[in-house]
N, C-alpha and C positions, 0 to 999 in steps of 0.2 A: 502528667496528662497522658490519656492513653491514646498507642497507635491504634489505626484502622487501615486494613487494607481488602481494598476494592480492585475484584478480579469479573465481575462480570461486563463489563467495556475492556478497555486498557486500563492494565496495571498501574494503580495509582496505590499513594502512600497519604496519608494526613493525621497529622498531632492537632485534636483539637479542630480547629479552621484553620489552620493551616498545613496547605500541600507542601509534599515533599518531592520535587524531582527526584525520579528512579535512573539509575545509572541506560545508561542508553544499550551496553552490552546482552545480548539476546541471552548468552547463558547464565549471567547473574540475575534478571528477569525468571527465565526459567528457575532457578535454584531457590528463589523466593517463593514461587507459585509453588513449585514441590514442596517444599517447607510446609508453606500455610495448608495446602489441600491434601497433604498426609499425615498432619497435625500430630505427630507422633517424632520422638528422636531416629535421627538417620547416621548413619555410619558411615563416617568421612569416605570407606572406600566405597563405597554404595553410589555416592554421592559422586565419586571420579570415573566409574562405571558407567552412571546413567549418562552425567552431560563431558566429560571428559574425555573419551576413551581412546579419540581416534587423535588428540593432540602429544607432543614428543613428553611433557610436564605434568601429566595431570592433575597431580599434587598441587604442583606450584598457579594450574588456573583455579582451583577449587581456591587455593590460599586469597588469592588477588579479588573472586569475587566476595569472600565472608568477606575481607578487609572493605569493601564499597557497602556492604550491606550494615556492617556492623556502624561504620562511621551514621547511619543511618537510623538503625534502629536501637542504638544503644544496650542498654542491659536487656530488649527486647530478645535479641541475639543470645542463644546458651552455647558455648562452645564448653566442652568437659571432655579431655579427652579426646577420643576417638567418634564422639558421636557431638550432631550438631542439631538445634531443635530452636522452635521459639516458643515464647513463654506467654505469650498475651493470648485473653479469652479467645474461642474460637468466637463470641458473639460479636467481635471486632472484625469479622471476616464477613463479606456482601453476600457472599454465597452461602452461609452457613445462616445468617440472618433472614435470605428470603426460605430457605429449605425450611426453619423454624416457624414463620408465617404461613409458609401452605397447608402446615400439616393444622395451623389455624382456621377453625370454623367462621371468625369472627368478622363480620359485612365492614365493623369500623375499621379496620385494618386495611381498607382499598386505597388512602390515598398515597400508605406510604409502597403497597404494591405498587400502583402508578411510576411511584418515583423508580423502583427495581427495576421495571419493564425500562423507561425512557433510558436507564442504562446500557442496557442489554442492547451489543452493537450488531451488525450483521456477521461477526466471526465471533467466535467463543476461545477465551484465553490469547488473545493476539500476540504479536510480537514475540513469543517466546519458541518459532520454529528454529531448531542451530545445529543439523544437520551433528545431534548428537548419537546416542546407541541405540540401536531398534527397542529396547526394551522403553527406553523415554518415550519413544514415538509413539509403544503402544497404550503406556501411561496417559500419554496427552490427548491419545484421540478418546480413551475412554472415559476421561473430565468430559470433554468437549461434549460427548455425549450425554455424560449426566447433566450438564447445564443448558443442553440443547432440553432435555427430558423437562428440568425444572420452568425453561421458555415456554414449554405449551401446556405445562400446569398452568402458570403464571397467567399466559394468556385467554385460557378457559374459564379460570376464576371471574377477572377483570372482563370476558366479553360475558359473562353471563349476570355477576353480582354488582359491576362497576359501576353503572354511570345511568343516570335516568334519559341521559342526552342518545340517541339511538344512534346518533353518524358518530360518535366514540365508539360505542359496541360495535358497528360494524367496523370499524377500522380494526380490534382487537380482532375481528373474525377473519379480516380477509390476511391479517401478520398470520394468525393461526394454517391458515391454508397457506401461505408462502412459506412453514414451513415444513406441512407436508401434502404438498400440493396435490397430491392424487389420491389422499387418504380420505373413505369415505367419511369420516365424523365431522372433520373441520370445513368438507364442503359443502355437508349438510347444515349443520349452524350456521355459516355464513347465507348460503339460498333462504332459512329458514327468518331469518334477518331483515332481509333485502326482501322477502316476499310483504313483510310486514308491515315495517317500515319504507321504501321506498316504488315500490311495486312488481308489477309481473314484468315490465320490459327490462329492468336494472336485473330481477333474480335470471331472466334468458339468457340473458350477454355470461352471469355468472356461471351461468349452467353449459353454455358453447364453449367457455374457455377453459371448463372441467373435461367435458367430453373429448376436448382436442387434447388435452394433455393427455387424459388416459390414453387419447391413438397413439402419441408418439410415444409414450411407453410401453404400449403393444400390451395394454390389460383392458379386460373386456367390460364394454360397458355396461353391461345390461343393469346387471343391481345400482350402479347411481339413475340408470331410465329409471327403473322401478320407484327408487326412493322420490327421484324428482316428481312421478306423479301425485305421489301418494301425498306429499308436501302439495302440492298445487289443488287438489281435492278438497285436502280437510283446513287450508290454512283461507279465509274471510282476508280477503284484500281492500284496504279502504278505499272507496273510489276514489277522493278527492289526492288521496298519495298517488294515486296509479298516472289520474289525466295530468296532474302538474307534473309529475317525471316526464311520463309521456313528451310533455309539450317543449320540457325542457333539452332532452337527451334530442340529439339530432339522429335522424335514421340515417343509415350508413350499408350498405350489401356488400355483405362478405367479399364474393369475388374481385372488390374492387380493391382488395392486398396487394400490394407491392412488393416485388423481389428483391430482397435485397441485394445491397451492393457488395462487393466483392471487399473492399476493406472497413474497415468499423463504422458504424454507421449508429446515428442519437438521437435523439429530438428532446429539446428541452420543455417541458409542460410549464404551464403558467403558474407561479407559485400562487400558494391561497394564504390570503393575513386570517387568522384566528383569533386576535387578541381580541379585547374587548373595546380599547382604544385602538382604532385603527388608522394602521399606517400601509393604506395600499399601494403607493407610491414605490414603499421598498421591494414589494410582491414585485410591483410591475418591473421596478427599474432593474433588478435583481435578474428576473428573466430574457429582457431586453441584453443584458448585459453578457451575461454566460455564453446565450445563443452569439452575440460580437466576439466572444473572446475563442469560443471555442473553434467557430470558423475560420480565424486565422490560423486553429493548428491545421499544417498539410496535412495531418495522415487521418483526418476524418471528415467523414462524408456527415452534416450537419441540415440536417433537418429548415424551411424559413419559418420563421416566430406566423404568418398568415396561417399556416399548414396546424402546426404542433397546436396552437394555441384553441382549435377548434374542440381538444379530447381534452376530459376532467377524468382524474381516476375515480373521484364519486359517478360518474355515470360509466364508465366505461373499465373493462381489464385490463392489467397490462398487456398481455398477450394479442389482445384484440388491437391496441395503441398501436402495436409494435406492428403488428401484420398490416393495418391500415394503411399506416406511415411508411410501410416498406423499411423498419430500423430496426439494430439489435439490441440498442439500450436506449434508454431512458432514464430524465432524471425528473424531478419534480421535489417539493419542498413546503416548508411554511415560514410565516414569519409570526411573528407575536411581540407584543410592548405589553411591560408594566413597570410601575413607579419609576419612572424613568430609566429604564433597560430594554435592550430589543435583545428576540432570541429567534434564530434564523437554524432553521433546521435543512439538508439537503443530504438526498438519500439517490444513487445511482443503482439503476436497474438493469438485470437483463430481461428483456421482456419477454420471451418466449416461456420461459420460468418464472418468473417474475419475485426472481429470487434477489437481493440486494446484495451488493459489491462492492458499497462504500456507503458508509453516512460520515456526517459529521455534524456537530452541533455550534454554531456559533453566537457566544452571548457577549454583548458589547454595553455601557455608557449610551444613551441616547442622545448624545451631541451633536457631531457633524453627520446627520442621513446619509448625505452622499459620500463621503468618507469612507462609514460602515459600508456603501453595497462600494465601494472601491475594492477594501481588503479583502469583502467575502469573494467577490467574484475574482479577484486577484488568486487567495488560497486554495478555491473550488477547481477552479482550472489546474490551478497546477497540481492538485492531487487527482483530477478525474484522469486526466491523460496516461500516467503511469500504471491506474487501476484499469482500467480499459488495453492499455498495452499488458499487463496480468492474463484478465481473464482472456485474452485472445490467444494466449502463449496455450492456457489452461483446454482453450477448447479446438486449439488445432493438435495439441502430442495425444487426444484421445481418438483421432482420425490414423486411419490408415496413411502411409505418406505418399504412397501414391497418387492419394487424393486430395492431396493438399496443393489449394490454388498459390497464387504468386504471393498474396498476402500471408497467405497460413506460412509458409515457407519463408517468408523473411523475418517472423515472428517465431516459429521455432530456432531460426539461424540466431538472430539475437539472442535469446536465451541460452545456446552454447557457449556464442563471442564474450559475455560478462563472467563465465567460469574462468579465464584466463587460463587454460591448457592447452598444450599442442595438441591433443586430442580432439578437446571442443571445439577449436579452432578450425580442425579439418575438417570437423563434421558440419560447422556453420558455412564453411565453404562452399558442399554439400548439395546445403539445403537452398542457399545464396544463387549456385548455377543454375538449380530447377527453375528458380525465382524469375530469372534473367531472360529465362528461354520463354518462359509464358508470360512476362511482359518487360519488351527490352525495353519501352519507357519509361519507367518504375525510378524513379532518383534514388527515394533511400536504398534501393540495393546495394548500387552504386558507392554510399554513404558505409552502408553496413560492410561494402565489401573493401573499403577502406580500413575502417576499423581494425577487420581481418589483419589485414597487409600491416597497420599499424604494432598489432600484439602480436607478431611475429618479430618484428623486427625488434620490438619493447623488450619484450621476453628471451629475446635471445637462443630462437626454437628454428632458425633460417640458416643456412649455410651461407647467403648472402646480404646481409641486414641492409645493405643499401639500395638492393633490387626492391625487397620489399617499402621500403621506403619513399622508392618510385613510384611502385604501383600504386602504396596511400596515397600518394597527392594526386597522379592521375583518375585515379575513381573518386575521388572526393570534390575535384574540378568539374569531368565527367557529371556526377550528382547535380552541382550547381548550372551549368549548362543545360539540365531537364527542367529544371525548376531552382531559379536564384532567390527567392522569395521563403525558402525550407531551411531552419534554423539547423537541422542535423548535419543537412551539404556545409555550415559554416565552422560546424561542429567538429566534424571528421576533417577537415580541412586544416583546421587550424590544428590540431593534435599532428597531423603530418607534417605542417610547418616549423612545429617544432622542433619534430625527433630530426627535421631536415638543417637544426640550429638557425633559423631564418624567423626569431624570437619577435622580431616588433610585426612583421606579416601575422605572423601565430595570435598575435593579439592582438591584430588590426580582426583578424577573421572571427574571434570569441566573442568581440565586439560587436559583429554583424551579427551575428548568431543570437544575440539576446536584444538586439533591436528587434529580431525577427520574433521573437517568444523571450519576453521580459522573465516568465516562470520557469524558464528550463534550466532544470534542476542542475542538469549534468553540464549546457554551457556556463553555469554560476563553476563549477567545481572547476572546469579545464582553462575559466578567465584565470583564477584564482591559483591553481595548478603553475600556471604558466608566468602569470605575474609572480609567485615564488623566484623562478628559476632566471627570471628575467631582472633580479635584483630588487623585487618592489615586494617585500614581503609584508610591512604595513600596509599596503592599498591591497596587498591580494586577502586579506584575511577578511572585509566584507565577503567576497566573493563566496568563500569558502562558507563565511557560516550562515549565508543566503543557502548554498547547495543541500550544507544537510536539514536546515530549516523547513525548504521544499519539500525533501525526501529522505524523511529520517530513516527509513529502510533499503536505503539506493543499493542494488547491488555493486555497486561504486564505493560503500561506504568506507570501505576501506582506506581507500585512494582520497578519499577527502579526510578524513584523518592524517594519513600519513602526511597531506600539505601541509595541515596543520603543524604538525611534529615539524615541518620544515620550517614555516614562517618562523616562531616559535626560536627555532635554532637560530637564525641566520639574525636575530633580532637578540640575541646573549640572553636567550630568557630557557636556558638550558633545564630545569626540573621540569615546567612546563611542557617543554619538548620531547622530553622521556617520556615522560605521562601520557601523551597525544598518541607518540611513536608507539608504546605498549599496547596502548587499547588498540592502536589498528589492526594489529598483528592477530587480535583474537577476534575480530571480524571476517564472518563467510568470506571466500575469496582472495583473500589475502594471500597476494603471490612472494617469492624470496626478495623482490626489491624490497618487498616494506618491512620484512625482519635486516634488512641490513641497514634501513633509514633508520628504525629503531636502535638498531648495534650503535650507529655514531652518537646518534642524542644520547644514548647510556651512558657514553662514554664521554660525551662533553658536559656529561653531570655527575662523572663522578664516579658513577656507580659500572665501575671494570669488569665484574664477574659476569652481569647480566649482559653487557655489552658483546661480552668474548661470545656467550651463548646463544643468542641473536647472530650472530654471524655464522656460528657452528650452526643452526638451522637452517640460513641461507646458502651457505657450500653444502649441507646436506641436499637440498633441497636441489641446489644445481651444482651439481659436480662441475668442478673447474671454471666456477665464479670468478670473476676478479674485478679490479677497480674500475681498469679499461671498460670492462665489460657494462658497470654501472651505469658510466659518463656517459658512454655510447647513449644508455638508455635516458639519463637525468644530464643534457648540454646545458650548461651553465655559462650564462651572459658573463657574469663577473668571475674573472682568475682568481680574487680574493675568495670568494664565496667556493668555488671548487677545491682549493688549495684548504680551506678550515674542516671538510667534510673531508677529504682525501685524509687528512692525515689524524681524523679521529675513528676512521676504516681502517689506515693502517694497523692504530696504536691496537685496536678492539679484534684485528686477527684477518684481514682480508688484505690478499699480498696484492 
């Protein structure tokens, strides 16, 4: 039965109808997608070049991801030699088979374009960023680009040949312009659309929220005025489309936009049921829902369902939602039932661009309704928050930092504190004091500036590990005292409780922390984290595989692996805990604790050379490493538990 593999969403694999989980490892991900998209044999060291180059082994990471690929794809996999290559049609490839269709004339061919497009996510080639050689970097961005290119064929086709239904075409028209918002053809199609079909006041709004994008891109309007007239002259508007838009769109005057607020700021739209049996219930309750869950998180400013609920992105832009509302994103969605399945779609916006930042597609069993909007709006939340903490990181490091208010600065300061260096560290620091001075009521600074004090003292980058120690608890107390209600203040708290050995407080506080935000990714990792250490490694492994569940990309990920390797261990299930312990190690971020948690597990399975080697990378890594040094940073509730890991350190080369 032949594979296929699909790269225009997330990298997927399937024999048949049946999927295959891909290794989770960003550059066995990448070395797959190179594979498939240079469809040609490559040369092992080409191969260690592209995604290898900046690790101690190259050789030995290139060995370890063919060996998950190959368990995978079987005799698909040609290893000969020096050169490695795969063997199955490219017709088996998503991107090769829509490339194949476009260059088809054929109108019957739209429904399985359809199907290409609903793939096509808001990022092209995902997951396989891993901070390998510039040469991949520039390999990856120029995919991204050919498949960005193939997206608005794709979409051109489908909005012109697709669909007799016209509010599908326009939906095709206005994806087309999100993504090249200021380019005159796709704006002109879509006005020429909305002139037609829904009338003159729906094409104005389109035509303002063109206009205003060209100003802020500082390019001159005049030829979209021109084009706009000439479109409004010769295009026959139906009356009866014009007064029913008319009657329905509510008139709204510009000036009455809103500033926004100084930290992330949303409004959630009313989702729309499209199916044919409908179930508006889950539209409503879905919306109703998001908007409750998203309000509880502190760090954003949340839109009320009376306010949101008044804009439909059929009558209105995002840009214009976003200015009215006074917010910087948006989200909105649909839902849909057939033959007993619902399929719930939600897509996060920024709306000044009205560029997308997240979707996801959710298809469930039509059994328990209320159930279904439990888990979506359970999974939605906790992936919106982390994507929203993204693009804020993304749209404050393009600002001068001068100009970076107390929000942008605690948002650049986190993005250092996750690099785990004394450098990043100090530089989060930095950005953390500016943060402080322009708003000393701010909790998570307070929270973030715990952390700090925490990965100094972790890290072993402090002349004094227990001054810093101090400080973590005091700014994480501090945090709470602004705001006790902020799952982060319970967060940082509890992490200092720790490193402070005061192990049942540490877990009384993780504990609060996820009463406060049941979805927080990173208090599931540091319950779980902690309940290791604390002797409970069977009750911490929910925890654990809750964290990466949330956030299979956490710049954390490390660190919830390496648990894992720990639980693992401390439970005699020693191969296991190799395995866990290995993969951490080639995870972004991974500091010298986690090759020397790896060195023990090695070594309490057995395998001595790879153990020795893993230690030898963590004394390289920190000169004058030692056990002491460890414990300091991993205090262990149980002597038995400390005493098994101590002397599988020893045996594996750390004095």
């Amino acid at each position: 039965m032949s594979l296929t593999i699909s790269l225009l969403g997330e990298p997927t694999l399937t024999q048949g109808n049946q999927s295959i989980e891909l290794p989770r490892s960003r550059k066995t991900r990448a070395l797959l997608t190179y594979l498939t998209l240079s469809g040609k044999p490559q040369r092992r060291e080409t191969l260690c070049d592209l995604l290898w180059s900046t690790t101690n082994d190259p050789r030995a990471g290139l060995r370890w991801s063919l060996a998950k690929l190959r368990a995978l794809l079987g005799d698909a996999l040609v290893c000969q030699g020096e050169t490695v290559a795969l063997s199955f049609s490219q017709r088996n490839c998503d991107v090769y088979a829509l490339t194949a269709q476009l260059k088809n004339d054929n109108t019957n061919s739209i429904d399985e374009l359809s199907l290409f497009e609903a793939s096509l996510g808001p990022d092209y080639l995902p997951g396989i960023d891993c901070n390998a050689s510039p040469e991949f970097e520039l390999w990856l961005e120029s995919q991204r680009q050919t498949i960005r290119q193939l997206h608005r064929d794709l979409l051109e086709r489908l909005q012109k040949h697709g669909f007799s239904d016209s509010s599908q075409a326009i939906i095709f028209a206005r994806k087309r312009v999100s993504l090249d918002y200021c380019a005159t053809e796709p704006n002109l199609a879509l006005l020429q659309k909305l002139l037609t079909h829904e009338g003159l006041q729906s094409a104005q709004k389109a035509m303002q929220a063109w206009r205003d994008r060209l100003r802020k891109a500082h390019i001159d309007a005049t030829e979209a005025e021109r084009e706009w007239h000439r479109l409004t002259n010769k295009t026959q508007l139906p009356a009866h489309v014009f007064n029913d838009k008319a009657e329905e769109a509510p008139y709204i005057e510009r000036d009455t936009s809103l500033e926004l607020p100084s930290c992330p700021s949303l409004a959630v739209l009313t989702f729309q049921d499209i199916g044919k049996n409908s179930h508006g219930i889950l539209a409503e309750g879905l919306t109703s829902d998001l908007i409750s869950r998203l309000s509880r998180l502190r760090g954003l400013f949340v839109i009320a369902r009376a306010s949101s609920s008044r804009f439909s992105p059929l009558k209105f832009s995002m840009a214009d939602i976003g200015q009215l509302l006074g917010v910087r994103y948006l989200i909105h969605g649909t839902t849909q039932s057939y033959n007993g399945r619902i399929k719930v779609n939600v897509v996060l916006i920024e709306a000044a661009t009205s560029r997308e930042i997240w979707s996801e597609c959710f298809e469930s069993p039509l059994d328990d309704l209320f159930l279904i909007q439990d888990e979506i709006a359970n999974t939605a939340t906790s992936s919106i928050e982390p994507e929203i903490e993204q693009a804020e990181f993304e749209r404050a490091r393009l600002k001068n930092p001068e100009n970076l208010d107390a929000w942008e600065n605690y948002h650049m300061a986190l993005w250092h504190s996750f690099k785990f260096t004394s450098a990043d560290t100090d530089t989060a620091e930095l950005y953390l004091k500016r943060a402080l001075i322009q708003d000393p009521g701010f909790n998570r600074i307070h929270a973030a500036m715990s952390l700090n004090h925490f990965s100094r003292a972790f890290l072993n980058t402090t002349p004094d590990p227990g001054e810093d120690i101090q400080l973590a608890l005091e700014h994480a107390q501090h945090s709470l005292q602004l705001d006790s209600r902020d799952a982060m203040g319970h967060w940082s708290l509890g992490r200092a409780l720790f490193l402070d050995s005061q192990h049942d407080l540490a877990l009384a506080s993780l504990d609060r922390s996820l009463q406060a935000n049941s979805n927080y990714a990173q208090g599931h990792y540091a319950r779980g984290f902690i309940g290791v250490h604390c002797g409970l490694p069977v009750e911490a492994a929910p925890n654990l595989a809750n964290a990466q569940r949330l956030s299979p990309f956490d710049p954390l990920l490390f660190a919830m692996k390496s648990s894992q390797a720990l639980s693992f261990m401390l439970q005699g299930k020693y191969e296991l805990a190799a395995s866990w312990g290995v993969n951490a190690t080639i995870e972004p971020n991974a500091h010298y604790h986690i090759y020397a948690i790896a060195g023990a597990c090695l070594q309490l399975a057995g395998r001595h050379s790879e153990a020795k080697r893993n230690i030898a990378i963590a004394r390289k890594r920190h000169p004058g490493y030692t056990q002491k040094k460890f414990f300091e940073s991993f205090p262990y509730k149980m002597r038995s538990h400390q005493l098994l890991i101590s002397k599988a350190l020893a045996d594996a080369g750390l004095p």
